[in-house]
N, C-alpha and C positions, 0 to 999 in steps of 0.2 A: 404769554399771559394765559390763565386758564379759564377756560369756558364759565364757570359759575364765577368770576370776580365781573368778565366782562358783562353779562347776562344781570349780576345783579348790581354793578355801577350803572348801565343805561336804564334800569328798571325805576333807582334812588333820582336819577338826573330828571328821567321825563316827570315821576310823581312832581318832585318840586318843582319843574315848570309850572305843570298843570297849578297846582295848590297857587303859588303865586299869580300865576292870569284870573284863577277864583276870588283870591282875597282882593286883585285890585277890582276885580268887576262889581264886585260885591254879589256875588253870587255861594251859594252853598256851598263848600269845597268837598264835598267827601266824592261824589258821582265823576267829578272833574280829576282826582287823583287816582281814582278807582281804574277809570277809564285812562289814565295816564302811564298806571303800574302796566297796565297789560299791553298799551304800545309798545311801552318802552323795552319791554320783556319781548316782543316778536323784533324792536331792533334789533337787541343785543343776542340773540338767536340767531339770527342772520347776520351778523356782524363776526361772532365765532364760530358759524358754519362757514364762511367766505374766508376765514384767517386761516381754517382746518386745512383748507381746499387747495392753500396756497403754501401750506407748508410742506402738505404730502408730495 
């Protein structure tokens, strides 16, 4: 699998977590996806750095 599917499927996964915890909270959603894009983007970084690691 290549680095930017993985990087940008965990980036798409975490936003919609976050968005969904905001809409149920009732809270503003955009701060809560914002800060969800960029978790999920340092998983999916370390997720295809540890795949690289294991392939070489």
């Amino acid at each position: 699998m290549k680095e930017k599917t993985i990087v940008s499927a965990s980036t798409l996964f975490v936003s919609l977590l976050t968005y969904w915890y905001a809409r149920s909270a009732g809270k503003d959603a955009v701060p809560y996806v914002m800060f969800g894009g960029f978790i999920g983007s340092i998983i999916g970084e370390s997720i295809a750095e540890s795949l690289n690691k294991q392939e070489s």
